[in-house]
C-alpha positions as CSV (number, residue, x, y, z in Angstrom):
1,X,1.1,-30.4,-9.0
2,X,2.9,-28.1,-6.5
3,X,5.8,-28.8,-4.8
4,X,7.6,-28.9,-1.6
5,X,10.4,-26.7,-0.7
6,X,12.5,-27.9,2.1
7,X,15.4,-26.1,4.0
8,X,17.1,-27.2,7.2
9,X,20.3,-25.4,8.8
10,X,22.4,-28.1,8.9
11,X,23.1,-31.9,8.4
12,X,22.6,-32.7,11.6
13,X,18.8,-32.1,11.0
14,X,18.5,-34.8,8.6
15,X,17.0,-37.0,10.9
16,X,14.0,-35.0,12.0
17,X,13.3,-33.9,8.6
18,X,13.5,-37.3,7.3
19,X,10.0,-37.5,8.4
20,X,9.1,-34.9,6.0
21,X,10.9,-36.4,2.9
22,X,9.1,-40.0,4.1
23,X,5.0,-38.4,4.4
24,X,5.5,-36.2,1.4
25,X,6.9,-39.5,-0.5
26,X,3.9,-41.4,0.8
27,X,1.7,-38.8,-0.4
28,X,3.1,-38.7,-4.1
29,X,3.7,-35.0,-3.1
30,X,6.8,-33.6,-5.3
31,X,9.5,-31.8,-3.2
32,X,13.1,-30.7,-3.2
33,X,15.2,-30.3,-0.2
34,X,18.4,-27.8,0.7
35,X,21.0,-27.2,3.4
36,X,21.7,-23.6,4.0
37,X,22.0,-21.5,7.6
38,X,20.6,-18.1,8.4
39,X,23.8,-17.4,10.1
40,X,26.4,-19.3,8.0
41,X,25.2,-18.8,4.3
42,X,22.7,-15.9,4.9
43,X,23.3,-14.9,1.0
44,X,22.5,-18.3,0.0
45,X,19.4,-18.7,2.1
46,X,17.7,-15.2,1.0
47,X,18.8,-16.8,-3.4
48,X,16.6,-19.7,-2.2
49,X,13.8,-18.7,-0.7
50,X,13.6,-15.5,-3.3
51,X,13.6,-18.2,-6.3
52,X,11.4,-21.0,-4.6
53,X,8.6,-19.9,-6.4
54,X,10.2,-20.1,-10.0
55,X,11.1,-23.5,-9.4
56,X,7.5,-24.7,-8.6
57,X,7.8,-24.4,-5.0
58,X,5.0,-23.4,-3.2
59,X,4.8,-24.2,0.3
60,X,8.5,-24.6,2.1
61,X,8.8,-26.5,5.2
62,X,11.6,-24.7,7.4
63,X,13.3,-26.9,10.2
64,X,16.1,-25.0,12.7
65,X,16.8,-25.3,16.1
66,X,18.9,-23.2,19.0
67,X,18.1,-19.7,17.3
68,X,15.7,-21.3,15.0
69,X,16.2,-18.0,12.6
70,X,16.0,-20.4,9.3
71,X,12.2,-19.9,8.8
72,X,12.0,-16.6,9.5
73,X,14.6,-15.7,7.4
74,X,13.0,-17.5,4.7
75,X,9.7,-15.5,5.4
76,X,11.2,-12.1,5.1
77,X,12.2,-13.2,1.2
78,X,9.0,-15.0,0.0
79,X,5.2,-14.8,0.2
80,X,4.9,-18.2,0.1
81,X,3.7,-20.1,3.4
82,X,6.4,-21.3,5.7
83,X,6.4,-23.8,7.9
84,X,8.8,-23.8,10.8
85,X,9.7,-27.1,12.4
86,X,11.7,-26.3,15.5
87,X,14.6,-29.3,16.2
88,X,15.5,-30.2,19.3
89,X,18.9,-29.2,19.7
90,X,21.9,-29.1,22.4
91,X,19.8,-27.1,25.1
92,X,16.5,-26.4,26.4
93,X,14.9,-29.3,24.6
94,X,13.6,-27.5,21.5
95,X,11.8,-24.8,23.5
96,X,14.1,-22.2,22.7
97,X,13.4,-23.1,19.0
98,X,9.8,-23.5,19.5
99,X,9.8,-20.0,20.9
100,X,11.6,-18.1,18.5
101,X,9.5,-20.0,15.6
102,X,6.4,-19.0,16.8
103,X,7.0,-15.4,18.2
104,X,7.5,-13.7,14.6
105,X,7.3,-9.8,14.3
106,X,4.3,-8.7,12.5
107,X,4.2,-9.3,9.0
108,X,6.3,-12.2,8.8
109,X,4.5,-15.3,9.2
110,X,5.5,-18.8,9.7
111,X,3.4,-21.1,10.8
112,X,5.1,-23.5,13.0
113,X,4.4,-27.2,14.0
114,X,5.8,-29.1,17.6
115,X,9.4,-29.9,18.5
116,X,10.8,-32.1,15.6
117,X,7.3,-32.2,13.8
118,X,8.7,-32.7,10.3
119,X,6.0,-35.2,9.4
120,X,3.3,-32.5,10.7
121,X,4.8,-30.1,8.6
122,X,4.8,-32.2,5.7
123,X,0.9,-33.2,6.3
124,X,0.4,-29.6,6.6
125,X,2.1,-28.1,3.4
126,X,-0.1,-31.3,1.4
127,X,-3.3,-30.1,3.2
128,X,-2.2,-26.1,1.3
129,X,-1.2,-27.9,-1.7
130,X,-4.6,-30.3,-1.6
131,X,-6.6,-27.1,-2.0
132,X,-6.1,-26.9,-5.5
133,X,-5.3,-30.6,-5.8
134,X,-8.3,-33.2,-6.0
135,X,-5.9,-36.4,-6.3
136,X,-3.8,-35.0,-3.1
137,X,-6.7,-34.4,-1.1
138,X,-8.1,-38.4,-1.7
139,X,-4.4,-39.5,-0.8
140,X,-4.7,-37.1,2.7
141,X,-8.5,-38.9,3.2
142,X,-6.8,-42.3,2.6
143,X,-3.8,-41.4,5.2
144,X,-6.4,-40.0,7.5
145,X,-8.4,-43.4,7.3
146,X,-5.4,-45.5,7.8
147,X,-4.6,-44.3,10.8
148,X,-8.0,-44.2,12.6
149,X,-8.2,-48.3,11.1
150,X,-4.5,-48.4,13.0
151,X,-6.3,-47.0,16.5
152,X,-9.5,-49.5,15.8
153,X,-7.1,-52.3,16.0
154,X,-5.6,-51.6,18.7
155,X,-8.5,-50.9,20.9
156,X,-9.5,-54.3,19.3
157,X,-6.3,-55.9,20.7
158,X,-6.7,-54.3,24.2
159,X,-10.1,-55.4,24.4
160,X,-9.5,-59.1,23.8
161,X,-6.2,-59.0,25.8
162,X,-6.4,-56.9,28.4
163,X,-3.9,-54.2,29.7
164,X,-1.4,-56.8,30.9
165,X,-1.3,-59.2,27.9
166,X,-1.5,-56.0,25.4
């Protein structure tokens, strides 16, 4: 079974990627999760995405915000799909992370999910990982039912009770 690399910045992005840690947990889906910055510990960062792949790592789930350099720095030192979830952080509402996620050069991809999309991310990097994994893809199918059950009950509810009872 492959596994879930994820890197965030800082300890302040704990909370956003919480929601990654949570769906992947949900999903049985193995992962392991660091703290390193692009700026800070660049050294560090470049070790950990260039060895993600000896550990079992597979697909890495990237969350930054401001600059939002984290996932493309981990890009430039693996092939392995990256995921960039851009945080909201002390200005410009996520945008300016959102942008800088998703405008990678050439040659350096990283796909990126919406402003503090952790638990997208997460569903994302099982959907890669449920290519080659049978028992991950019934558990995605089983998530995926869930939820359309959860919007059948509600428009259940807001049949029998109206907009101003709902």
């Amino acid at each position: 079974m492959g596994k879930v690399g994820i890197i965030m910045g800082s300890d302040s992005d704990i909370p956003v990627m919480q929601g990654a840690t949570e769906m992947l947990e949900r999903l049985e889906t193995p992962f392991e999760v660091s703290i390193s910055s692009a700026h800070r510990t660049p050294e560090g960062t470049a070790e950990w995405a260039e060895g993600a792949r000896e550990r079992g790592v597979e697909v890495i789930i990237a969350g930054a915000g401001a600059s939002a350099a984290l996932p493309g720095v981990v890009a430039a030192y693996t092939d392995l799909p990256v995921i960039g979830v851009p945080l909201k952080a002390w200005a410009f509402d996520g945008m300016d992370a959102l942008l800088s996620i998703a405008q990678m050069p050439p040659g350096v991809p990283v796909a990126c999910v919406g402003v503090n999309g952790a638990k997208n991310a997460a569903l994302q990097a099982a959907r890669i990982l449920a290519l080659n994994d049978e028992d991950l893809r019934e558990r995605l199918a089983e998530y995926r039912g869930e939820q359309a059950a959860s919007v059948h009950e509600k428009n259940e509810r807001l049949q029998d009770k109206g907009m101003g009872d709902y």
